[in-house]
N, C-alpha and C positions, 0 to 999 in steps of 0.2 A: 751301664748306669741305670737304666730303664728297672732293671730286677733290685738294684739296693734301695731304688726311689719306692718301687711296691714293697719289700719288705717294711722299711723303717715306717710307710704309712699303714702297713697290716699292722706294725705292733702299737699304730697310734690307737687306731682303730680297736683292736681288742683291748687296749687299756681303759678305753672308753666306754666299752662295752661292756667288761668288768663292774665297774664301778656302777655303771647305770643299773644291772642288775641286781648285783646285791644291795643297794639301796634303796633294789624296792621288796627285798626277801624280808626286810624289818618291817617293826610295829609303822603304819604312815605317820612321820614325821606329822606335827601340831602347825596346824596351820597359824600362822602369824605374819603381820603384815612389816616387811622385809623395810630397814630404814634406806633412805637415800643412799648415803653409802654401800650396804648392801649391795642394794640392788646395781649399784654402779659398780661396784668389785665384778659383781656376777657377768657384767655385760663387758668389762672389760676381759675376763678370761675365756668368755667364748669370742672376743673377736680375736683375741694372744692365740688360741684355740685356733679359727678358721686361718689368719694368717699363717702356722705351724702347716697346716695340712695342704694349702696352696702351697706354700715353697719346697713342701715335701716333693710334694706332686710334679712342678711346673718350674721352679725358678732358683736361676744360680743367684744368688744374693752374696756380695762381695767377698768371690772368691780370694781365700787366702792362699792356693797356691795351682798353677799350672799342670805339673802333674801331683797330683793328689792323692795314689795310690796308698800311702802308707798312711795317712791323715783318710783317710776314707774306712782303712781295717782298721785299723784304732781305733776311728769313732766307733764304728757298727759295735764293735764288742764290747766298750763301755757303752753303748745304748741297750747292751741286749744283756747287759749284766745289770741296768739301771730299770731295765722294763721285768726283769724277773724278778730284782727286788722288790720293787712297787708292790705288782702283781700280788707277790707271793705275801709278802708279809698284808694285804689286803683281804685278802682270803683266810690269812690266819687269825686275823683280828674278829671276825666276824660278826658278828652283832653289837659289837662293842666300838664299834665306828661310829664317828659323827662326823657329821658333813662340816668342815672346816670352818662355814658365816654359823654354825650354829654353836659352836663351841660349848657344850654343854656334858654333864655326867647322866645320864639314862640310870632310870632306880635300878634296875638287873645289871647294868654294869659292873664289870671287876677288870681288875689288874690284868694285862695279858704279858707272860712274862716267859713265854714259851718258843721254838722257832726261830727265828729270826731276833722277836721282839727280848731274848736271850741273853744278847749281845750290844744291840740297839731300840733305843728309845722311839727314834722316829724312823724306821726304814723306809717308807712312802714316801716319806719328804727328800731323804737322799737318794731311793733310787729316781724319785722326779728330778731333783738335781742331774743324776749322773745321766737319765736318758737323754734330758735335753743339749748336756753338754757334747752329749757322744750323737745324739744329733747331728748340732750344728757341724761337730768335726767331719761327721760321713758327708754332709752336705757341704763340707769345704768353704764354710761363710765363718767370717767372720765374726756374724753375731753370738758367736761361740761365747765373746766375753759378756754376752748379756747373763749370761749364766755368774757370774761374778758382780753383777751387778744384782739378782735376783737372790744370791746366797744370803748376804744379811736379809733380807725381809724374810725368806724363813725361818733364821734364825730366831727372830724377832718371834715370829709365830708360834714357835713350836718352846719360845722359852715363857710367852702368854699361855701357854695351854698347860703347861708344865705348872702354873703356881695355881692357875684354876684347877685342874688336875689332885695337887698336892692338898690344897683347900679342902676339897668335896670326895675323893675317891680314898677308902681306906687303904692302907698299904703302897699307895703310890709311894711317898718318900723316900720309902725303905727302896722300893722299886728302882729309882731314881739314883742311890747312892749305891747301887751294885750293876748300874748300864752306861753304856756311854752314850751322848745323845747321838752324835749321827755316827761316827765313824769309829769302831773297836779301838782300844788302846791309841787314840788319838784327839778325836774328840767325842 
């Protein structure tokens, strides 16, 4: 258990480390003074954040089942299918990313309709969905269904960014009625 506890927290860890870096390989973000909300979003997903990588770490949290073995490969592999999605289509995106509270179009922005983003509108957001889910499975908790409690607010999110998006970025529309938002030939 000791070795899938260090995997699933190395891929926390390099997801985070990803991110951190290429968001500083862009022009620096405009300083603006972050609203209450904001900054409350902000403080809530680094403690979602710290809690994640303590029970990664450290704690069995409402085990769903005794022997776990099969619920433990299943998870790992939707997490490591859900950590390569992120990843990858993160990297493909590349300068053309915005930090989620800032939801905004960058004047050099374009359409990225290549790779991954091919197929799917938001791969970042589902492969987060699917890491977390396959997460909790490898960690055999429960809080697996948090993940279904989590799904509509992305939704939400990523269909907010979708009419900002359609609004300000040429060719999104077009973009838009030849992808599916998260999941090929499904949704």
């Amino acid at each position: 258990m000791i070795w899938l506890r260090a995997y699933l927290f190395a891929g926390l860890v390099a997801h985070k480390v990803v991110w951190e870096l290429l968001k500083r390989q862009g022009a620096p973000p405009a300083k603006r003074q972050l609203s209450t909300r904001e900054r409350l979003g902000k403080l809530a997903k680094q403690a979602i954040l710290i809690g994640i990588l303590v029970q990664t770490l450290f704690l069995d949290v409402f085990p769903i089942a005794e022997d776990a073995w099969g619920l433990r490969v299943a998870g790992t592999a939707i997490y490591t299918l859900g950590l390569l999605m992120a990843i990858s289509a993160r990297l493909q995106l590349g300068s053309n990313w915005s930090d989620i509270e800032a939801a905004q179009v960058k004047q050099e922005q374009a359409v990225v309709a290549n790779g991954i983003y091919r197929w799917v509108r938001h791969p970042i957001y589902a492969g987060d969905l699917l890491l977390l889910f396959g997460l909790e499975l490898a960690l055999n908790s429960w809080l697996v269904l948090g993940v279904f409690v989590l799904a509509p607010v992305v939704l939400m999110q990523a269909v907010r960014e979708e009419k900002m998006l359609v609004r300000n970025l040429p060719g999104y529309a077009e973009y838009c009625s030849k992808t599916w938002r998260f999941v090929p030939f499904v949704l």
